[in-house]
C-alpha positions, 0 to 999 in steps of 0.5 A: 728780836731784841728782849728788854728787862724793864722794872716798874713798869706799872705806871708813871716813867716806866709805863712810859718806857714800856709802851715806846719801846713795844712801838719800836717793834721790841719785846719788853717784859715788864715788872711790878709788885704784883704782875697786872697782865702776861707779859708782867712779873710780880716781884717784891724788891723790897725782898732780898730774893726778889730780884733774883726770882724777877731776873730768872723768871725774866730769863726764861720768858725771854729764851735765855737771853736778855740784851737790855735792862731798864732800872726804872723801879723806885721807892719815894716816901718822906722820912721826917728827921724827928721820927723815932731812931729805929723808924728813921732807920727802918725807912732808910733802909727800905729805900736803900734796899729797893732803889739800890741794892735791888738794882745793883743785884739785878745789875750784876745779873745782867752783866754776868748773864752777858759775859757768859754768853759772849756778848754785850749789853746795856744798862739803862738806870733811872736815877734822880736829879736828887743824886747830884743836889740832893733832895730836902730835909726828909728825903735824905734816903732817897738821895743817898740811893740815887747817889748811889745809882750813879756811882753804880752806873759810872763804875760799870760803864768803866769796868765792862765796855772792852767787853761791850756792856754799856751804862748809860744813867738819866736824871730827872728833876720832878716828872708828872708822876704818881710817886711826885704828887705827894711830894710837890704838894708837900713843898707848895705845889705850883710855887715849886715851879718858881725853881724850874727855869722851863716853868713845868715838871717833865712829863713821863713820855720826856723821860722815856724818850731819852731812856728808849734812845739809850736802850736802842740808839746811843752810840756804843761811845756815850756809855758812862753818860748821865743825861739830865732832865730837869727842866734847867733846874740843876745844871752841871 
C-alpha cells in the first residue's frame, strides 16, 4: 500500500488532502502541532529538530518506506513594517523557518530516504500564489518563503528525475481556510474578490484535488510543474 507523509494535516487544504487520499485506498500519516488522532504525529517545525523527529517517526509508522511527501504545513501571520527591528526579524524568521526551511529538511529526508532504497518518489509542495506576485506590505516574509519553495521544488525536480524523484508544486491564490480568514477580512473582505476574475476564493478540496493527482497520477514528465489555483488572478 502506498504510504503518504502529509504535513498540516489538521485542517483547511491538508485535512482536505488527507481525506482524499484515505478514499483512494492510501495510507496517509498526518501532521500537526499536536497529534489530534492515531494515525497523527505531533511535531513542532517551528523546532530546528522537529522535522527530523516528524520524518523518523513517520518512517517507523510507515515500516520503513515512505513514497510520498506532501509540504502542506504553513505559517500566515502579518508582520507590520513599522514593528520594532528585532520584532520584524523574530517573525521573518519564524516564517522562514516553518515554511522553509522545515520543508527543505524534510525534503532532503525524503530524497536521501529514496536513494538509499533504490527507488523513486515524489514531493508534492504547497506553495502560494504569493511566490510568484508577491504578497502585501506586511506579509513580505510569507512570500520570501513561498519563493523559496519554488526554487526549492524546481531544483529537486532538475537534479533527481534520472533517479525517479519527482516534484511537483501548487500555487493557490486565496483558499476558504482558517489561516485566509484574518487576512481577507484585513484587506475588505468580499471587495478582495473584485480581483479574482472567478468571482470566489478556492475552496480546500479544489486544492486537494490537484495535490492528490500529483501524489498518485501525474505522468512521471510533468515533474518540475507548479500548477496554479487562483481563480485567474495571477496568470503566467
Amino acid at each position: 500500500m502506498t504510504c503518504i507523509l502529509v504535513t498540516g494535516s489538521s485542517r483547511g487544504i491538508g485535512a482536505a488532502i488527507r481525506e482524499q487520499l484515505e478514499g483512494r485506498c492510501v495510507r496517509v500519516i498526518g501532521h500537526g502541532r499536536l497529534a489530534y488522532d492515531e494515525e497523527t504525529i505531533g511535531a513542532d517545525l517551528a523546532d530546528p529538530q522537529g522535522p527530523a523527529l516528524l520524518w523518523d517517526e513517520a518512517l517507523e509508522r510507515a515500516g520503513g518506506a515512505i513514497d510520498v511527501l506532501v509540504n502542506n504545513h504553513g505559517l500566515f501571520e502579518a508582520n507590520a513594517l513599522d514593528r520594532s527591528d528585532i520584532e520584524w526579524l523574530d517573525a521573518w524568521e519564524d516564517t522562514l523557518r516553518i515554511n522553509l526551511t522545515s520543508a527543505a529538511q524534510l525534503s532532503r529526508f525524503a530524497v536521501r530516504h529514496w536513494q538509499e532504497r533504490g527507488v523513486g518518489g515524489r514531493i508534492v509542495h504547497i506553495a502560494s500564489r504569493a511566490g510568484h506576485r508577491g504578497d502585501s506590505p506586511a506579509h513580505w516574509h510569507y512570500a520570501a518563503a513561498k519563493g523559496g519553495m519554488l526554487a526549492m521544488h524546481k531544483t529537486i525536480a532538475r537534479q533527481y528525475a534520472s533517479e525517479g524523484i519527482l516534484s511537483f508544486a501548487i500555487t493557490p491564490g486565496f483558499t476558504d481556510t482558517a489561516m485566509a480568514d484574518d487576512y481577507l477580512a484585513s484587506r475588505g473582505g468580499p471587495g478582495l474578490l473584485a480581483d479574482i476574475p472567478l468571482g470566489r476564493v478556492a475552496e480546500p478540496e479544489e486544492i486537494a484535488q490537484i495535490a492528490v493527482f500529483c501524489a498518485l497520477d501525474a505522468p512521471e514528465s510533468m515533474t518540475g510543474t507548479t500548477i496554479d489555483a487562483n481563480g485567474a488572478s495571477y496568470v503566467r
